[in-house]
N, C-alpha and C positions, 0 to 999 in steps of 0.2 A: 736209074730210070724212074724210079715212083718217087723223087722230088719233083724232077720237070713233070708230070703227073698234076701233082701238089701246087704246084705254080699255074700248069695251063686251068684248073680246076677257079683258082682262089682267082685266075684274068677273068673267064667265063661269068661268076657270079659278081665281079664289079663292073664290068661292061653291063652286064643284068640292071645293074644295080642302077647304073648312072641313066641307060634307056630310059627305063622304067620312071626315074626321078626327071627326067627330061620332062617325058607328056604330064607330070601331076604339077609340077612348076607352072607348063605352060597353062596347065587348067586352071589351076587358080588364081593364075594371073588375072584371069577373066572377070575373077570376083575382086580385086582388086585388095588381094589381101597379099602378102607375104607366107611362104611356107611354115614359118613359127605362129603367123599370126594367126594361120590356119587350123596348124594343131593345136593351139589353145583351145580356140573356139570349137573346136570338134569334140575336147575332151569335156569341156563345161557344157555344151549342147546333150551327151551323150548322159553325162554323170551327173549335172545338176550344178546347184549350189556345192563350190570346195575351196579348199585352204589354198592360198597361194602355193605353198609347199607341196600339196598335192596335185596341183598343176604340172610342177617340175617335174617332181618324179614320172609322172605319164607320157610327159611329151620330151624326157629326157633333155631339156636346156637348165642350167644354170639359172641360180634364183639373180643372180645380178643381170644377167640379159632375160628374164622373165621379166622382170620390171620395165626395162621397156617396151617388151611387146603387150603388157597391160596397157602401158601405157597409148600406146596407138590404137588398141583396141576399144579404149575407154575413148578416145578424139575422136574415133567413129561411130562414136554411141552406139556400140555395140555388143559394151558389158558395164559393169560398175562393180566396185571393190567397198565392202561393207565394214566395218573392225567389227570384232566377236563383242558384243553385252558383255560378258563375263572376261574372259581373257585380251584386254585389250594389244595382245602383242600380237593374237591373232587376224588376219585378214583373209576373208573370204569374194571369192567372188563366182557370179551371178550374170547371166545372160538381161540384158533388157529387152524391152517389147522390141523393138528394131534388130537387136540380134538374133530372138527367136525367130524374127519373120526372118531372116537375111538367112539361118541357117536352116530353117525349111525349106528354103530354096534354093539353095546352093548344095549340102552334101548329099539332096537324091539325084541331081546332078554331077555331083563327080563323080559319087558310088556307080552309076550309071558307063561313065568313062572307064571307073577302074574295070568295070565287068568286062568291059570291049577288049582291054589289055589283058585277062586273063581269060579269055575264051578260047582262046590258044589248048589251055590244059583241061581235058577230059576230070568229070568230079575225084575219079580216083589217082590219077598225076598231080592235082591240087593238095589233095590228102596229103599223098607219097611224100611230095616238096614241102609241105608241111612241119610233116613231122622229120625229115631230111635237117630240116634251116633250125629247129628248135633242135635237135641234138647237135651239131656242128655250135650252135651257140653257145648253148649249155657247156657245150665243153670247154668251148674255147672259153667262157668267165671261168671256169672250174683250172685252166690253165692259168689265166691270168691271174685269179688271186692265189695262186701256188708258187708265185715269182718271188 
């Protein structure tokens, strides 16, 4: 009985999942950006000046499809990629004036959306599910690299 459990749990939180990713799709459509091209720019908006490298790790894509979401990001003049002075292997990049503007106007706008999507849950249900989705995760990497 506590597998079917385990399974109705693990439908629950992808059905969650897929909603949820439904309306932030359809929001950003609006900015006319793609969902990767989004969290780029969210993590460089947020973090500043960073390593290509440290783009990936944040937004979790691959440095070979990073590359092309620089890349379309950069056709929108909406970032630029610098090589480091000193370690020329390094490349960073950088918000330009057009992306700053473009991203002061857009994520108090979505952040505004995501709020609507989570008004649903009381400050201490937010908490709960919180810390809920970070133990379930943790564990499950703590599983996976135990394979």
């Amino acid at each position: 009985m506590e597998k079917t459990y385990d399974l109705k749990t693990m439908t629950i939180l992808f059905r969650c999942v897929q909603a949820i990713e439904q309306i932030v799709k359809k929001d950003i459509m609006n900015y006319g950006l793609t969902l990767n091209e989004f969290s780029a720019l969210e993590v460089i908006y947020h973090k500043g000046k960073m390593p290509v490298q440290g783009i990936c790790q944040k937004v979790l894509i691959p440095n070979s499809s990073m590359t092309y979401v620089l890349d379309k990001l950069e056709e929108k003049q909406l970032i630029v990629r610098k090589q480091d002075a000193i370690d020329k292997r390094a490349i960073y990049v950088e918000l330009t004036p057009l992306g700053l503007s473009k991203s002061k106007e857009v994520f108090p706008k979505h952040y505004d959306v995501m709020e609507q999507v989570f008004a649903v849950l009381t400050k201490d249900e937010k908490e709960t599910i919180n810390k809920l989705l970070k133990k379930l995760g943790f564990y499950a990497v703590d599983l996976s690299d135990n394979e």
